[in-house]
C-alpha positions in Angstrom: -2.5 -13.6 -10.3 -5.8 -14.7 -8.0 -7.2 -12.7 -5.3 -6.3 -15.0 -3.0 -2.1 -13.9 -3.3 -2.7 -10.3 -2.1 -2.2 -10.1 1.9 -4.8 -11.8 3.8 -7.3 -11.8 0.7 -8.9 -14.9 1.1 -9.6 -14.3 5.0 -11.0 -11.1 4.1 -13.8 -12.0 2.2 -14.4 -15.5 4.0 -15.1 -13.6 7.3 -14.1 -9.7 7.3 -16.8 -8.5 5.2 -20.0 -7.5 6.1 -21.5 -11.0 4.4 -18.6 -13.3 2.5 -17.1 -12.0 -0.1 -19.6 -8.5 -0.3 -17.4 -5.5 -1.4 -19.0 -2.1 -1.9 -18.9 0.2 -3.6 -17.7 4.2 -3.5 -21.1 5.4 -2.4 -21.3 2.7 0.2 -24.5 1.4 -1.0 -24.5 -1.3 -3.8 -22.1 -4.5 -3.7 -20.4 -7.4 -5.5 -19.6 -10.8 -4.5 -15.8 -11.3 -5.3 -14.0 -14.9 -5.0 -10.4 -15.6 -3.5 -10.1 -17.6 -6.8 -11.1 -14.6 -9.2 -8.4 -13.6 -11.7 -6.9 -10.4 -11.3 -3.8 -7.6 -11.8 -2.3 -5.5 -9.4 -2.7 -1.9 -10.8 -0.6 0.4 -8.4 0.7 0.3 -4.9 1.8 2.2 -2.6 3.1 1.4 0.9 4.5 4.0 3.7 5.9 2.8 7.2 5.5 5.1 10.5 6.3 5.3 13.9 3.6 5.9 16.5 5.0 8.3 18.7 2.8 6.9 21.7 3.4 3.1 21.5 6.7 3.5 19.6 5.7 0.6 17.2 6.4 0.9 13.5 3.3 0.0 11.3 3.0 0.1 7.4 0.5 1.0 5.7 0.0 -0.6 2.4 -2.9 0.8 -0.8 -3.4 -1.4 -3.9 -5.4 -0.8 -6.9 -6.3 -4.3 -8.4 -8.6 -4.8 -11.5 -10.4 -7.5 -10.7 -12.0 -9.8 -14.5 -15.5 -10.7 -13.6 -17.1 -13.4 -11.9 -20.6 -13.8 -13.0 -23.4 -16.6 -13.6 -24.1 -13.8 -16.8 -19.9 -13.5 -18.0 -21.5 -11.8 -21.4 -23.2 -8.8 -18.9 -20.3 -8.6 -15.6 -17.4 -5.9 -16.2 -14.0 -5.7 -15.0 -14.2 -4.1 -11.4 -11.3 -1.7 -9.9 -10.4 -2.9 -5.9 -9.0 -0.6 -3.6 -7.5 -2.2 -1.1 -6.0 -0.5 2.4 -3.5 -2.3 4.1 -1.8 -2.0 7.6 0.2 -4.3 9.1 -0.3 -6.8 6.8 -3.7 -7.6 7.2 -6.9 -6.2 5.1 -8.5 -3.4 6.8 -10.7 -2.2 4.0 -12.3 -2.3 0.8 -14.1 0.1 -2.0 -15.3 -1.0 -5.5 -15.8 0.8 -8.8 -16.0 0.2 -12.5 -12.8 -0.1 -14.3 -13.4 2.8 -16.2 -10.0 4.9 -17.9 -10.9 7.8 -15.7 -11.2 5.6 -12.3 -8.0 3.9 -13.4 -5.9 7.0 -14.2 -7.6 8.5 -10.4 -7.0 5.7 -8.5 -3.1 5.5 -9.4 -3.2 8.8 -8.2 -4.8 8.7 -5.9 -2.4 5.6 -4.3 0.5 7.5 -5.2 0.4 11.1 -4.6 -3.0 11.0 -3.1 -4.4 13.1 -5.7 -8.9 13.6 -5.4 -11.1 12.5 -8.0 -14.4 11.7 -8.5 -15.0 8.0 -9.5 -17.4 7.3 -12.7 -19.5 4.0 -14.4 -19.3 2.4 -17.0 -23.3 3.1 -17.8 -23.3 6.8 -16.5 -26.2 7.4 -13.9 -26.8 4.1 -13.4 -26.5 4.0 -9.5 -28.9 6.9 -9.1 -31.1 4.8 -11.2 -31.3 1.7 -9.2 -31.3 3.7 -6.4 -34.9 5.5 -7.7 -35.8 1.6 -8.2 -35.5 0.5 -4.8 -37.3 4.1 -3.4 -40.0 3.3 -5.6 -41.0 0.2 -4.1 -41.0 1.4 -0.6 -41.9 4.5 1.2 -38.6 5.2 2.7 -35.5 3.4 3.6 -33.6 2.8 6.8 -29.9 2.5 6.6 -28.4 0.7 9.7 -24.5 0.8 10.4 
């Protein structure tokens, strides 16, 4: 399967995110550019439908787990990434990234599913913390904007 074949995939990244096809990741701060034509496999889903009791429309909400093989000009040094992927109505809503590690895959089924916690890992352990001391090293502080 592609990217593309889940929901509204391919819109999403073309114009819903913050710059085309820039997914974050867990802690919000570091990204990857993912393709609509990037191989992948549907991990877990979940889907619930409601009724709001104000409007007295039914919506569904829908959350997929997809590992997502690399897309990389370096293949030898890009991993297989974990998508979570929130659903409602049909359309894309949001996004979060992490390493396709054997904890984050056994936690994100669970968390889909019975909406079990747990604490997402990497594959190179610290390694966000460390490129985080880069960038603060090269500056005297940082401004986040939302």
């Amino acid at each position: 399967m592609i990217l593309k074949e889940i929901h509204d995939m391919e819109t999403y990244l073309a114009e819903r995110c913050y710059c085309p096809g820039e997914i974050y990741s867990f802690d919000g701060f570091f990204y990857q550019i993912f393709k609509a034509e990037q191989e992948c496999e549907l991990l877990e889903e979940s889907s619930k439908t409601f009724k709001n009791d104000q409007t007295e429309q039914e919506h569904t909400i829908s959350k997929l787990a997809v590992a997502v093989k690399p897309w990389s000009k370096e293949p030898d040094k890009a991993k297989i990434q974990i998508l979570y992927v929130m659903v409602v109505d049909g359309t894309i809503h949001d996004t979060l990234r992490m390493d396709a590690t054997e904890n984050n895959i056994k936690g994100i089924k669970g968390f889909i599913t019975e909406q079990k916690k747990f604490e997402p890992d990497e594959y190179d352990p610290g390694s966000t913390a460390k490129s985080l001391k880069q960038i603060l090293d090269l500056s005297n502080g940082l401004v986040i904007v939302d």
